[in-house]
Each structure stands twice: as structure tokens, then as C-alpha cells.
Biotite code that builds the C-alpha atoms (Angstrom):
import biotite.structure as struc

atoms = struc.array([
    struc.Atom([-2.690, 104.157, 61.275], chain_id="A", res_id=1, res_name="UNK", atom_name="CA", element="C"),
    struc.Atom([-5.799, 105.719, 60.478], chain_id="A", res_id=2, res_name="UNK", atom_name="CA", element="C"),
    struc.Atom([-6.230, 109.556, 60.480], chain_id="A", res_id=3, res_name="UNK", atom_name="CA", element="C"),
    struc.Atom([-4.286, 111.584, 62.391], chain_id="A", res_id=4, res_name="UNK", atom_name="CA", element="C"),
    struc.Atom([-6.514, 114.657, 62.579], chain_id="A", res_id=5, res_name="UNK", atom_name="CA", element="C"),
    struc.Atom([-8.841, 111.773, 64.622], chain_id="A", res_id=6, res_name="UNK", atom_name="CA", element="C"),
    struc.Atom([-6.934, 110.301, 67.108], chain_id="A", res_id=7, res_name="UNK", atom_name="CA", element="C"),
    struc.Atom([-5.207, 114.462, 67.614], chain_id="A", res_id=8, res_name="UNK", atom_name="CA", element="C"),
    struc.Atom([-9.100, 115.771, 68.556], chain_id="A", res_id=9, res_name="UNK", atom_name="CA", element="C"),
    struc.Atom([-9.527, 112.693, 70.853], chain_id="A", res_id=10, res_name="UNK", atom_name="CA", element="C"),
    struc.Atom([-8.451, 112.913, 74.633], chain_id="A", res_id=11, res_name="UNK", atom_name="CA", element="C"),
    struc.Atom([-5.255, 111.221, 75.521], chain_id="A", res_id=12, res_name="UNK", atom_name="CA", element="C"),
    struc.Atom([-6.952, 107.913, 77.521], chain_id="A", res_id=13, res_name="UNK", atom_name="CA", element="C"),
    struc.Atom([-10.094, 108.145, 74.484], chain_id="A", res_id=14, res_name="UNK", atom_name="CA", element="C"),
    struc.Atom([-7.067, 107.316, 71.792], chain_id="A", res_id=15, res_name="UNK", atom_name="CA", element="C"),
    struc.Atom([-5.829, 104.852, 74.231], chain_id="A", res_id=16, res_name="UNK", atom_name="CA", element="C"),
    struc.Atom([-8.838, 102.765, 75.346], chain_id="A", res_id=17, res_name="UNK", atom_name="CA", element="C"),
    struc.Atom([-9.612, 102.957, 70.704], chain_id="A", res_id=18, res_name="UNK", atom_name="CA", element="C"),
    struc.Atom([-6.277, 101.457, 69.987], chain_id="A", res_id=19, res_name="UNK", atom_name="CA", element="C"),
    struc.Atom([-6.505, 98.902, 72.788], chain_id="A", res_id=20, res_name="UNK", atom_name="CA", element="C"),
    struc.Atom([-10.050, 97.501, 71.556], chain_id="A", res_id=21, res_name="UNK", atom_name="CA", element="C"),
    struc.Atom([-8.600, 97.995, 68.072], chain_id="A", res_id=22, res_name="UNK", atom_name="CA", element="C"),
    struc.Atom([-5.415, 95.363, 69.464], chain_id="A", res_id=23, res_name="UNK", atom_name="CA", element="C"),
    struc.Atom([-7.871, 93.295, 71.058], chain_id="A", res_id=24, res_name="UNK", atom_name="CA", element="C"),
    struc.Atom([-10.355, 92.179, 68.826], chain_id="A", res_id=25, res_name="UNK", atom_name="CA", element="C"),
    struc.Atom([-6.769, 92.297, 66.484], chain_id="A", res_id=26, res_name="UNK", atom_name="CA", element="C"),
    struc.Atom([-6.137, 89.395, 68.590], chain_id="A", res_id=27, res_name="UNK", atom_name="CA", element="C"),
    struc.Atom([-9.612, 88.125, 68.692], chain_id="A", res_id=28, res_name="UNK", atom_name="CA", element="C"),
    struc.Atom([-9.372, 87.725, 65.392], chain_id="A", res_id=29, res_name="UNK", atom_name="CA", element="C"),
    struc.Atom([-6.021, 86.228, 65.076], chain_id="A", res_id=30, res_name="UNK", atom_name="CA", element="C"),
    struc.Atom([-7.049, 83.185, 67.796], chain_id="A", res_id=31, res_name="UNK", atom_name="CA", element="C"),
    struc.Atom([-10.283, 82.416, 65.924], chain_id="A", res_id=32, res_name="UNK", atom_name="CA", element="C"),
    struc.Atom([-8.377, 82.300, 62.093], chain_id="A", res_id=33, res_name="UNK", atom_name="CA", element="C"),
    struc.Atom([-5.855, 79.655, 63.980], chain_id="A", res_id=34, res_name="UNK", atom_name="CA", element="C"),
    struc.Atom([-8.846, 77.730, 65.724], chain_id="A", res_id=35, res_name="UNK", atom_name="CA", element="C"),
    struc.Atom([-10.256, 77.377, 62.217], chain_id="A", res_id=36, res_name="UNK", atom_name="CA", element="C"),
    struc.Atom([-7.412, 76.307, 60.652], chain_id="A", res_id=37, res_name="UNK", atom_name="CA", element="C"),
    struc.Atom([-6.692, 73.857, 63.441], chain_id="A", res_id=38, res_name="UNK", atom_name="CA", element="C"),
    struc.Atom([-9.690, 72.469, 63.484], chain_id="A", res_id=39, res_name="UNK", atom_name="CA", element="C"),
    struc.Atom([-9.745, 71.968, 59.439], chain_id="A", res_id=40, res_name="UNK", atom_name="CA", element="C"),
    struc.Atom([-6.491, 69.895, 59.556], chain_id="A", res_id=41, res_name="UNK", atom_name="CA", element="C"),
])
């Protein structure tokens, strides 16, 4: 998951809060795909 050498140089709760936006707008875009597929059918 992306470079190591990154997330390594970042503070512990930096790589944290970056792979918890990462998740969310993961998500994000997850619920909007299935509202658009919904909403096609």
C-alpha cells in the first residue's frame, strides 16, 4: 500500500489520520457507485 519510505517518515497518528481519509472516501466512493447503480435499475 503505497510507499513505505512515506508512511515510515510520517508520525505515527499523521499515517493514521492518511489511511483513515484514504478508507473513508474508500467508502465514499463505494456508497455513491451503488446509489448509481440503484438508481439506473
Amino acid at each position: 500500500m503505497g510507499s513505505p519510505r512515506y508512511s515510515d517518515s510520517l508520525p505515527t497518528g499523521e499515517r493514521h489520520h492518511i489511511q483513515q481519509d484514504f478508507t473513508e472516501s474508500l467508502h465514499r466512493l463505494e456508497q455513491n457507485y451503488h446509489l448509481e447503480r440503484r438508481s439506473i435499475w
